[in-house]
C-alpha positions as CSV (number, residue, x, y, z in Angstrom):
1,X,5.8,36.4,11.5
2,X,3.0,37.1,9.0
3,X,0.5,35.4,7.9
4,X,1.9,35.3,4.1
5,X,5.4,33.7,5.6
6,X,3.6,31.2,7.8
7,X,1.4,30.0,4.5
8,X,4.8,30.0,2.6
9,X,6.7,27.9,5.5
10,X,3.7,25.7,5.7
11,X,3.1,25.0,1.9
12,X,7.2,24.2,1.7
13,X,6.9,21.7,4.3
14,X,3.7,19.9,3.0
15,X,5.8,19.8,-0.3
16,X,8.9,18.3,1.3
17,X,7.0,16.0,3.2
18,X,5.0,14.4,0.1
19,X,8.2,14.2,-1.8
20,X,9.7,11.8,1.2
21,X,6.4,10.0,1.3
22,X,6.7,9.7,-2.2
23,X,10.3,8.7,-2.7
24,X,10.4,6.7,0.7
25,X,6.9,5.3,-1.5
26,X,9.8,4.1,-3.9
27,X,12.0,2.6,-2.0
28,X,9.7,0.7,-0.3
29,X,8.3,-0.7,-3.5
30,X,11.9,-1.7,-4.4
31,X,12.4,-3.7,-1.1
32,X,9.4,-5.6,-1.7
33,X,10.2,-6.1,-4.9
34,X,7.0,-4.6,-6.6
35,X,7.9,-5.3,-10.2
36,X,6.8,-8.6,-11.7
37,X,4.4,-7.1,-14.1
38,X,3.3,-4.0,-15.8
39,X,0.5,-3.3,-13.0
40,X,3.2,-3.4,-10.2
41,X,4.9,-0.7,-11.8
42,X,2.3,1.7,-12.1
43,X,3.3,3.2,-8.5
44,X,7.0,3.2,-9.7
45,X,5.6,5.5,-12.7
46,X,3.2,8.1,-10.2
47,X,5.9,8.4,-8.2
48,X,8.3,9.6,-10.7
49,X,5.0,11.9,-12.4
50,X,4.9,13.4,-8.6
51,X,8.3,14.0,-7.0
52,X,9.3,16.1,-10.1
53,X,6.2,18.1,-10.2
54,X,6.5,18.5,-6.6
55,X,10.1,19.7,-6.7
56,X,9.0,22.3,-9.4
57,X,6.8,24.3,-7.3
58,X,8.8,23.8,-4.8
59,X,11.7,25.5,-6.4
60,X,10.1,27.4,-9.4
61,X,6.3,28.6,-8.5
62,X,4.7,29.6,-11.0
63,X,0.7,29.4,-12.4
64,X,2.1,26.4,-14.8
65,X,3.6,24.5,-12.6
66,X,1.5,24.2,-9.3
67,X,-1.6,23.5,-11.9
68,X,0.8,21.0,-12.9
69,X,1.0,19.6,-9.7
70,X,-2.6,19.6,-9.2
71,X,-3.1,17.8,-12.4
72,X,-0.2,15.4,-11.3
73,X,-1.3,14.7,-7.4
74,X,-5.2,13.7,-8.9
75,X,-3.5,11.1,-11.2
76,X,-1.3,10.1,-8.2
77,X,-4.6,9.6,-6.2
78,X,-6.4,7.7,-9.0
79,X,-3.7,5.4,-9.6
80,X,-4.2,4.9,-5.7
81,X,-7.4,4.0,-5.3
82,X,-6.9,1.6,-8.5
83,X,-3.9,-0.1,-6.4
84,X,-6.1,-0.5,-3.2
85,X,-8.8,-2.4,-6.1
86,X,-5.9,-4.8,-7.5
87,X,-4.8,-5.7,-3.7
88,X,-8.2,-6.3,-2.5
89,X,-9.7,-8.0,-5.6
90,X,-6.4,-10.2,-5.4
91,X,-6.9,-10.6,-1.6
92,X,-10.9,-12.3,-2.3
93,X,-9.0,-13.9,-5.7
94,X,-6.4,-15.6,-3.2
95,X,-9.1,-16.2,-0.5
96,X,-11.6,-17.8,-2.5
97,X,-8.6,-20.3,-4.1
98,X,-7.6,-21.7,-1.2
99,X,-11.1,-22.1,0.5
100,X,-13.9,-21.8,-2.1
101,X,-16.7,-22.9,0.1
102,X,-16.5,-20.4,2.1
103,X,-19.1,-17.9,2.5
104,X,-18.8,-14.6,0.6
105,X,-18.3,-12.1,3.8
106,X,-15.9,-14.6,5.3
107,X,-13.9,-14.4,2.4
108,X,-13.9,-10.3,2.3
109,X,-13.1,-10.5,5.8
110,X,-10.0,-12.5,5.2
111,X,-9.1,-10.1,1.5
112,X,-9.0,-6.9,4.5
113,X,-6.0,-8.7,6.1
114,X,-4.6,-10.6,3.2
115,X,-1.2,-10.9,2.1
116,X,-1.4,-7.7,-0.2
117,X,-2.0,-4.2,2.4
118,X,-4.9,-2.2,1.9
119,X,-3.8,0.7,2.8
120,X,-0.5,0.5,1.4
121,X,-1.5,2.1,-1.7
122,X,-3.3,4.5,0.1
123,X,0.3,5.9,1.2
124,X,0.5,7.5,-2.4
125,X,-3.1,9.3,-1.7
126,X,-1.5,10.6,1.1
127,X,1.3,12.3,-0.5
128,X,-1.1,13.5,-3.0
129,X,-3.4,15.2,-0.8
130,X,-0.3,16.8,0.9
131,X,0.7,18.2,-1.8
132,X,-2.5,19.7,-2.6
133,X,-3.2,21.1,0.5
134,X,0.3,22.9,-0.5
135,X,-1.4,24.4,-3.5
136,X,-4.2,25.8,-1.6
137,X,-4.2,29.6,-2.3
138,X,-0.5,29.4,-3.2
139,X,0.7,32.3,-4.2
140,X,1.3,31.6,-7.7
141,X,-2.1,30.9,-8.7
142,X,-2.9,34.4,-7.6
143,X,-3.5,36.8,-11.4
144,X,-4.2,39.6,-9.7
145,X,-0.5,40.4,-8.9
146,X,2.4,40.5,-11.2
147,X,4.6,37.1,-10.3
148,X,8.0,37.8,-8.8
């Protein structure tokens, strides 16, 4: 196998893999019912900017459309690191409620385990940097050649 097929195989398969991560992202959300107010549905809204913009390079590589993506996965991965913020400021927020006398470092100790995860919004990063690493030197991007 060539190199150029094992870069195509691999770049497929980092794509498929942040679309499950993304839509499994989803259904998780659902289950946990992540939609009381307009904040909760932010993930609900990067996943849907994602999976389609995945699903186009996936199926129709072109210069547009895995720039696109890239565009799309560093949204995805701000909207990440803003969800990781609202679940550890409302992880102190909840902490220093129910025990306000504590000290400052004993109630960020308690926000890392709280009842909202850390790193569950990190999940969306993940898919984000999967399907970057997918865009690395893809094909598409390439002006020298004609595309196909």
């Amino acid at each position: 196998m060539s190199p150029a097929d094992t870069l195509f195989r691999l770049q497929r398969f980092l794509l498929v893999l942040s679309i499950l991560l993304l839509g499994g992202t989803v259904v998780e959300l659902l289950l946990v019912n992540h939609k009381e107010d307009l904040i909760q549905l932010t993930p609900f809204f990067l996943c849907g900017l994602g999976v389609p913009a995945a699903l186009l390079v996936l199926f129709r590589p072109r210069r547009a459309t895995v720039l696109g993506l890239r565009l799309c996965m560093a949204l995805v991965i701000c909207g990440s690191l803003f969800g990781i913020y609202e679940h550890f400021s409302n992880n102190v927020a909840f902490q220093r409620e129910i025990s306000p006398s504590a000290p400052i470092g004993s109630a960020l100790m308690h926000a890392v385990a709280g009842g909202n995860p850390l790193l569950a919004p990190g999940t969306l990063a993940v898919a984000a940097v999967l399907a970057l690493a997918a865009s690395y030197n893809h094909p598409a991007l390439d002006l020298s050649e004609p595309p196909a």
